[in-house]
FINU-703124 format. One record per residue (C-alpha): x negated, y negated, z; residue number from 1. Coordinates in nm, 2 decimals, always signed. Last residue first. Example, Ala and Ser with C-alpha at 12.3 -4.5 7.8 and 13.67 -1.06 7.14 Angstrom:
(nulum (-1.37 +0.11 +0.71) 2);
(nulum (-1.23 +0.45 +0.78) 1);
***
This chain:
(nulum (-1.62 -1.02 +0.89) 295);
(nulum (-1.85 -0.89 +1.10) 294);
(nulum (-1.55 -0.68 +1.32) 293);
(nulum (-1.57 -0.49 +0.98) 292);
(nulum (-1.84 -0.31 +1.04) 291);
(nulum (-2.15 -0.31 +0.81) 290);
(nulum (-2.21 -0.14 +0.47) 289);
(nulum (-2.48 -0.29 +0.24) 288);
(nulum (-2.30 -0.58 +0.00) 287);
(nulum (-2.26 -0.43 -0.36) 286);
(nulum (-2.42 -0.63 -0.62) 285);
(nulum (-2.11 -0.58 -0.87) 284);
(nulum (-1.84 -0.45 -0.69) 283);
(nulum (-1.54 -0.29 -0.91) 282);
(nulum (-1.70 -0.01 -1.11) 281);
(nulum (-2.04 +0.01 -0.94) 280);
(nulum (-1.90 +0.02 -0.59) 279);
(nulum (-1.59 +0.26 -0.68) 278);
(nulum (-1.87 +0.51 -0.79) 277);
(nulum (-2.04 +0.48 -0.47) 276);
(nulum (-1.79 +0.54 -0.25) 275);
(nulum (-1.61 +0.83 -0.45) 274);
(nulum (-1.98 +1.00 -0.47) 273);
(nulum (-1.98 +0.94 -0.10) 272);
(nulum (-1.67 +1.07 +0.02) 271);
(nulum (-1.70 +1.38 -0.23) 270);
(nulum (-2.08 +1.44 -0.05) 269);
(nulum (-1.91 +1.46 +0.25) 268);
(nulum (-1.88 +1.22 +0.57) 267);
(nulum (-1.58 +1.00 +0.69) 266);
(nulum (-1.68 +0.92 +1.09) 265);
(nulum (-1.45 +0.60 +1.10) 264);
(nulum (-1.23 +0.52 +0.76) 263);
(nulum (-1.39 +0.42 +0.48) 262);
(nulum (-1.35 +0.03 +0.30) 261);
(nulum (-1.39 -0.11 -0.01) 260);
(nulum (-1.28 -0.48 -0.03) 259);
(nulum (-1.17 -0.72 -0.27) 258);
(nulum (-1.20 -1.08 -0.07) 257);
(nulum (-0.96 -1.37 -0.14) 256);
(nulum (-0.97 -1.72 -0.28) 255);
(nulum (-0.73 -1.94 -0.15) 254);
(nulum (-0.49 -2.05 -0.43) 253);
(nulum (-0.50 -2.42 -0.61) 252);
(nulum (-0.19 -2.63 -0.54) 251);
(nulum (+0.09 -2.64 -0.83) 250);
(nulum (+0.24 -2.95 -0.90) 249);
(nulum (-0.02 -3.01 -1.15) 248);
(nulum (+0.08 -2.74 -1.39) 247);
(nulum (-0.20 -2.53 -1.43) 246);
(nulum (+0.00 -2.20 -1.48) 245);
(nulum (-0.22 -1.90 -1.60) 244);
(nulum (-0.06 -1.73 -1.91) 243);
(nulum (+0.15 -1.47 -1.97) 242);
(nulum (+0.22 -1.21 -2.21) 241);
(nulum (-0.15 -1.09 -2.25) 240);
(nulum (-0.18 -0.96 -1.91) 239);
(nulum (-0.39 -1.20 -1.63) 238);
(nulum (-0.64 -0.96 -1.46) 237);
(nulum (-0.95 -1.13 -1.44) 236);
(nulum (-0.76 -1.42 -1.28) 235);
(nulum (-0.59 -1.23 -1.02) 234);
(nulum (-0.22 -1.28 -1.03) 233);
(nulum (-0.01 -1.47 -0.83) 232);
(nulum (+0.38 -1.54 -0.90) 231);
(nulum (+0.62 -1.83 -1.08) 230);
(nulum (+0.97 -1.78 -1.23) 229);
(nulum (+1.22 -1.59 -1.35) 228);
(nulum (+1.08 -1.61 -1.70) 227);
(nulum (+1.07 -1.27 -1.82) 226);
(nulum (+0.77 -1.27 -1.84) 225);
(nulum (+0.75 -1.38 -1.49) 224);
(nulum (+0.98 -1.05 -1.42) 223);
(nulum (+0.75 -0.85 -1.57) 222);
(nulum (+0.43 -0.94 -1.37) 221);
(nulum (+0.70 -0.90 -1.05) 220);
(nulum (+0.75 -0.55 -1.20) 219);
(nulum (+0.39 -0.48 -1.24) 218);
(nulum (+0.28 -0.62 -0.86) 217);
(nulum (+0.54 -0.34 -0.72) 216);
(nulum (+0.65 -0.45 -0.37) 215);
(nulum (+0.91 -0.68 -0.50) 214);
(nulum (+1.05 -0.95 -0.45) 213);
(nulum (+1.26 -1.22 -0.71) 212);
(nulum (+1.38 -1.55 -0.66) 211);
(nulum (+1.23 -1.68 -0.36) 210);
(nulum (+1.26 -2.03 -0.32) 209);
(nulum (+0.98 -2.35 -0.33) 208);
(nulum (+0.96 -2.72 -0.26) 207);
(nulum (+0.59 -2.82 -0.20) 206);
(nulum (+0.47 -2.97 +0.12) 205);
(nulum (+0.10 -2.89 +0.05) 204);
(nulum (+0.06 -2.62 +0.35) 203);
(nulum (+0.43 -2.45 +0.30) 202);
(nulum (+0.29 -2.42 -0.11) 201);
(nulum (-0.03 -2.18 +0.05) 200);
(nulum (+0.15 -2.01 +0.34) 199);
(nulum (+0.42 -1.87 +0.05) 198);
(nulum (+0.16 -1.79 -0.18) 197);
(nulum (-0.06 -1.61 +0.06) 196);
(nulum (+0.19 -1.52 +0.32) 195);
(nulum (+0.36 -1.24 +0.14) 194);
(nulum (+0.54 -0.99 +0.36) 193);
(nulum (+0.71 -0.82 +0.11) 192);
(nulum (+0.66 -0.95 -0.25) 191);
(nulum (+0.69 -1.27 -0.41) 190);
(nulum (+0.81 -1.38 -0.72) 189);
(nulum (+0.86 -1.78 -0.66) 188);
(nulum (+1.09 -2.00 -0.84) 187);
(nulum (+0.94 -2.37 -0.76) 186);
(nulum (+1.20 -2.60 -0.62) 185);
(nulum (+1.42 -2.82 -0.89) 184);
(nulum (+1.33 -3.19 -0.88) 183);
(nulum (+1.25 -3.17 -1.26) 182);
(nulum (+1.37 -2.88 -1.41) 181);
(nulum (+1.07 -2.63 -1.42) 180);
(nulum (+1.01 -2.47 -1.78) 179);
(nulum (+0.87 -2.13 -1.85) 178);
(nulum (+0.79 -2.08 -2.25) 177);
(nulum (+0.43 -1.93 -2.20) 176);
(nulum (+0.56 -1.70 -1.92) 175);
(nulum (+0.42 -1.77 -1.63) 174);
(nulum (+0.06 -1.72 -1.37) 173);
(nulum (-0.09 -1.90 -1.07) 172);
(nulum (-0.42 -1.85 -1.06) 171);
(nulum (-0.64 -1.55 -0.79) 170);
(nulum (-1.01 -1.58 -0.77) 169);
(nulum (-1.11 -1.22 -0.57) 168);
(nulum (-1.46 -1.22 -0.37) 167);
(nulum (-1.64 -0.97 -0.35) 166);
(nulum (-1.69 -0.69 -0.07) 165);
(nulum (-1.86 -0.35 -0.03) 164);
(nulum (-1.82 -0.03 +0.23) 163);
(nulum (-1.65 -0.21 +0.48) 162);
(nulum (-1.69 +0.03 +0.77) 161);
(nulum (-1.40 +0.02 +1.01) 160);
(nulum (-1.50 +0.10 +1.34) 159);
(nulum (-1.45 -0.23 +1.55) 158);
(nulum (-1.09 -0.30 +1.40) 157);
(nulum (-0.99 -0.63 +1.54) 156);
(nulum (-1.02 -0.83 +1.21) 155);
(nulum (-0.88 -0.57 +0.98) 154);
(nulum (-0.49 -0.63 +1.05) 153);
(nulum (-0.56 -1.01 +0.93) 152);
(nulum (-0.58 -0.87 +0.54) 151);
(nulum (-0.84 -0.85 +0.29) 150);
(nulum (-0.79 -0.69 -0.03) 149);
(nulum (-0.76 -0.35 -0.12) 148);
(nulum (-0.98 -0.03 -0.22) 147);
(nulum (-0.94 +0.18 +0.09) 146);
(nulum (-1.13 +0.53 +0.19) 145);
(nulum (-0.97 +0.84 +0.40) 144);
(nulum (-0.62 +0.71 +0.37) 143);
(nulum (-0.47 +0.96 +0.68) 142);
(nulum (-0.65 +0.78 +0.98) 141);
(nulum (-0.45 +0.58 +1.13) 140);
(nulum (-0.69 +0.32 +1.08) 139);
(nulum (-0.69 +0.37 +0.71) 138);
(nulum (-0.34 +0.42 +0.69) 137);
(nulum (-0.24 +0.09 +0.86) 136);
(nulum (-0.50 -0.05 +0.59) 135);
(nulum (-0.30 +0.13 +0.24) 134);
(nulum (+0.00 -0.04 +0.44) 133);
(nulum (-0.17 -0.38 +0.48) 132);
(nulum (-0.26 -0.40 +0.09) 131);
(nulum (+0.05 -0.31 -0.07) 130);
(nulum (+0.11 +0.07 -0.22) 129);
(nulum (-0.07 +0.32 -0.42) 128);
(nulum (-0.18 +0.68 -0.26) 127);
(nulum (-0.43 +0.86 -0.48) 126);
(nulum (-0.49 +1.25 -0.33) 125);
(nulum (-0.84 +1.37 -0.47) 124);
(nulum (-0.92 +1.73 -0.54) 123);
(nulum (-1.00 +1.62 -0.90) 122);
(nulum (-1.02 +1.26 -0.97) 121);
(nulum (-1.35 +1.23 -1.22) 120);
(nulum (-1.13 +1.42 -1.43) 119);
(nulum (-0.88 +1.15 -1.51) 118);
(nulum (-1.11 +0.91 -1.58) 117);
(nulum (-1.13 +0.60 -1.40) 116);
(nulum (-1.15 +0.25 -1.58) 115);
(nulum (-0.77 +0.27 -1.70) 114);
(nulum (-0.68 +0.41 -1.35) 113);
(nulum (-0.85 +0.13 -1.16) 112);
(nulum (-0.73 -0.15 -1.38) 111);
(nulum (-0.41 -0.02 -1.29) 110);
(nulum (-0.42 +0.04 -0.90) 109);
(nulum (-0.58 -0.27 -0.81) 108);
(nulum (-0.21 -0.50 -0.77) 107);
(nulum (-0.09 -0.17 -0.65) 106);
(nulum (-0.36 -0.19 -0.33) 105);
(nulum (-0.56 +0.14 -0.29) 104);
(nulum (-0.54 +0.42 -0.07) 103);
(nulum (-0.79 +0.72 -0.16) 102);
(nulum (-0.72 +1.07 +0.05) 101);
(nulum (-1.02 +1.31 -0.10) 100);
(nulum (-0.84 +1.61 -0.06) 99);
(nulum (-0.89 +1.94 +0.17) 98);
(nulum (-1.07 +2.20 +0.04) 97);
(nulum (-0.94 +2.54 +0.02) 96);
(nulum (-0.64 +2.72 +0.14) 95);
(nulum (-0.59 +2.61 +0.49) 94);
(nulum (-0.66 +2.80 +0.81) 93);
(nulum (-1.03 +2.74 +0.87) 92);
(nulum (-0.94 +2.75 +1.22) 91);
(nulum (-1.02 +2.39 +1.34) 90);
(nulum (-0.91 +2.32 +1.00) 89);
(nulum (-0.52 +2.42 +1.10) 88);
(nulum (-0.56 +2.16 +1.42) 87);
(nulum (-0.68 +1.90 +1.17) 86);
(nulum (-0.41 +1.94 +0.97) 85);
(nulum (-0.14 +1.92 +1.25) 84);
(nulum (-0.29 +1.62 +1.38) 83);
(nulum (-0.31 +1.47 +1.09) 82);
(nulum (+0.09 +1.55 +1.00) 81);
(nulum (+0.21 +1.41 +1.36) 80);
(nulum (-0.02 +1.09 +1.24) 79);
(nulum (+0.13 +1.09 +0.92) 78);
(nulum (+0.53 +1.10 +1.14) 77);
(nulum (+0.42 +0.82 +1.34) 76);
(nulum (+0.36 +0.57 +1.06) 75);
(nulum (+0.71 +0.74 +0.95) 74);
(nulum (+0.91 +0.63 +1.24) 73);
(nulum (+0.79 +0.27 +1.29) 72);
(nulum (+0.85 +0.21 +0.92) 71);
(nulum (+1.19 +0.38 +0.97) 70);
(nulum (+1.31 +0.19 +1.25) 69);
(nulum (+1.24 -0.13 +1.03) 68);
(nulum (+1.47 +0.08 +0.74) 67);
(nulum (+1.27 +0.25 +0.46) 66);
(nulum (+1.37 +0.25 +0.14) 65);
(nulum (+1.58 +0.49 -0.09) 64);
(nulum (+1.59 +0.35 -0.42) 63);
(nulum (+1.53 +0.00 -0.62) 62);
(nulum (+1.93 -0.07 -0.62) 61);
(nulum (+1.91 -0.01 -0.25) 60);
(nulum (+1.97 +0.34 -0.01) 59);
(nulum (+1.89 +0.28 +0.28) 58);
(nulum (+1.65 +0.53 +0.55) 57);
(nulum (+1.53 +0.56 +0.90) 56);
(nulum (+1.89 +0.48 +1.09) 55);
(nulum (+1.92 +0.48 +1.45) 54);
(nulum (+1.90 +0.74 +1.76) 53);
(nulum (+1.55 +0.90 +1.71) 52);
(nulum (+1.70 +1.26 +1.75) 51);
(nulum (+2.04 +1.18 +1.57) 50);
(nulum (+1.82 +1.02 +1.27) 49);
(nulum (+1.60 +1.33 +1.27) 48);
(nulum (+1.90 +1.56 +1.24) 47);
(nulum (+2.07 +1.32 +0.98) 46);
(nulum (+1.74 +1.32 +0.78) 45);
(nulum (+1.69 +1.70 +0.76) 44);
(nulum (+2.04 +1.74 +0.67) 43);
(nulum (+1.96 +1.53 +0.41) 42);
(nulum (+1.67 +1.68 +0.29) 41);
(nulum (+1.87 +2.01 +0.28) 40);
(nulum (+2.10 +1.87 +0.07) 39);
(nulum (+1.88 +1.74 -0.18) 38);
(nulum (+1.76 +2.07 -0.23) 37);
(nulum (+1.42 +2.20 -0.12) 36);
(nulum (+1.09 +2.23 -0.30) 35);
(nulum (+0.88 +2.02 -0.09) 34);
(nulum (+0.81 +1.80 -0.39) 33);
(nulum (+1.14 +1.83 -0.58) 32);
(nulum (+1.31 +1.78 -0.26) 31);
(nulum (+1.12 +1.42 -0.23) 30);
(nulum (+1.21 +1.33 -0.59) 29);
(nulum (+1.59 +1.39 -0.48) 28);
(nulum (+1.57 +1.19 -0.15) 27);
(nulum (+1.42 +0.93 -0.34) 26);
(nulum (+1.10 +0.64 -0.28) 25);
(nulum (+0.86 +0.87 -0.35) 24);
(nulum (+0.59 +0.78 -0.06) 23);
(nulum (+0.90 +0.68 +0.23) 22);
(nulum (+1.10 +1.02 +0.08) 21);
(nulum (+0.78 +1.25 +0.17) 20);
(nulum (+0.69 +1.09 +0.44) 19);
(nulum (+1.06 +1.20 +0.57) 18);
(nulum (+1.06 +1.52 +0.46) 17);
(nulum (+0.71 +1.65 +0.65) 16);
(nulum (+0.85 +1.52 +0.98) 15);
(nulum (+1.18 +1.72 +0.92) 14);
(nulum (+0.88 +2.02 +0.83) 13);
(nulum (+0.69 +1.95 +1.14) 12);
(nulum (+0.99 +2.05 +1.30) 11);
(nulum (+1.08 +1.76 +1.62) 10);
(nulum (+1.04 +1.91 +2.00) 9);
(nulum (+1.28 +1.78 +2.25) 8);
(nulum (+1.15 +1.91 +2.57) 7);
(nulum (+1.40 +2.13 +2.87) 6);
(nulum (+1.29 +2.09 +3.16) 5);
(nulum (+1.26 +2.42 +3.34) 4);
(nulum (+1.53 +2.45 +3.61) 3);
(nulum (+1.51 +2.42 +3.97) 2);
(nulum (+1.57 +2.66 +4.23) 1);
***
């Protein structure tokens, strides 16, 4: 007689911890969101961890980050959360509407809170990172609408609806007092990933090192006040404290596209109004919606 096999089954609350610690960066902020104690989420972790077989978290002077197992880990762990939610609509079984999931690109996120009121953002979830993460989430489908900027991961995707479009003029920025020694390679403040700067001074043969990376376009802003060194910045958006570098060692920027994008089958009149307010903030002369294959 043979036995029942036996399946591994993960708690959708271990799953539930460890999006929670990738969005907040902290194993203590992420307790005070699910309202456990820090030792709890570690236990959660290590019983994960043992499951998986490999390590999902480090800890770094910047906070808890994800490890390459992690990344893997948690883009499976919001689509174990989907499903779940979607299962407990099929029943009406949650307590009232769901929220409006928006995923927008940090380097977009503060002109978009200072030009969006706080009220106009009720039942809506705001989730802030790099461009090609807020993307993955689209597809995934747990970021129900985008406002990023183009990225290769988009080409291939059939069903995404690009909503609106405009192009994006980016400049070199610095601190008014910045000085390259001569013969020295260009300091660059780059941030994970980045093949826009990077792919742009490899192209003209220029000298360059990484001296600073970061995720968060405000800290690398800061650390070219500072005057670390050299980084991107849209040219609408340059702060007051620096200044756009026009050095002539430096190559002129591709220009890039701003887009507004909705996951496939999003409906609602909230989707919509969202939609169409973004459009009139951000895109003037909104292109009609089309797939993004027709890119």
């Amino acid at each position: 007689m043979h036995r029942p096999r036996q399946h591994l089954n993960i708690p959708t609350e271990i799953v539930r911890t460890v999006v929670a610690i990738a969005e907040t960066g902290s194993l203590s902020k992420a307790g005070e969101r699910l309202g456990l104690s820090q030792p709890a989420i570690s236990s959660q972790v290590k019983r994960l961890q043992s499951l998986i077989g490999g390590a999902l978290f480090v800890r770094t002077a910047n906070g808890t980050t994800t490890t390459e197992l992690g990344k893997v880990a948690v883009q499976q762990a919001r689509r174990i959360l989907e499903a779940n939610d979607q299962l407990l609509r099929l029943g009406g079984n949650h307590e009232g509407p769901q929220p409006l999931r928006l995923g927008m690109s940090t380097m977009l996120a503060e002109e978009f809170l200072k030009l969006h009121p706080a009220d106009a953002l009720a039942d809506v979830l705001v989730h802030a990172d790099m461009s090609p993460i807020v993307i993955r989430g689209l597809i995934d489908g747990y970021i129900d609408i985008a406002f990023v900027y183009s990225n290769p991961s988009l080409e291939n995707e059939d069903e995404v609806t690009i909503a609106a479009e405009a192009d994006e003029r980016s400049v070199w920025v610095r601190s008014r007092d910045f000085v390259l020694r001569p013969g020295a390679p260009i300091p660059i403040l780059a941030w994970p990933g980045d093949d826009w700067m990077i792919r742009t001074l490899t192209k003209h043969n220029i000298s360059y090192k990484i001296v600073f990376r970061s995720p968060n376009h405000q800290l690398r802003l800061e650390a070219a006040r500072a005057g670390y060194g050299l980084t991107a910045c849209p040219e609408r958006m340059i702060p007051s404290s620096l200044i756009s570098a026009k050095d002539y060692y430096l190559p002129e920027l591709p220009v890039q596209k701003r887009l507004l994008c909705v996951r496939p089958g999003l409906e609602g009149s909230r989707a919509t109004a969202m939609v169409q307010r973004l459009s009139s903030l951000f895109f003037s002369g909104a292109k009609p919606m089309r797939q993004a294959s027709n890119m």
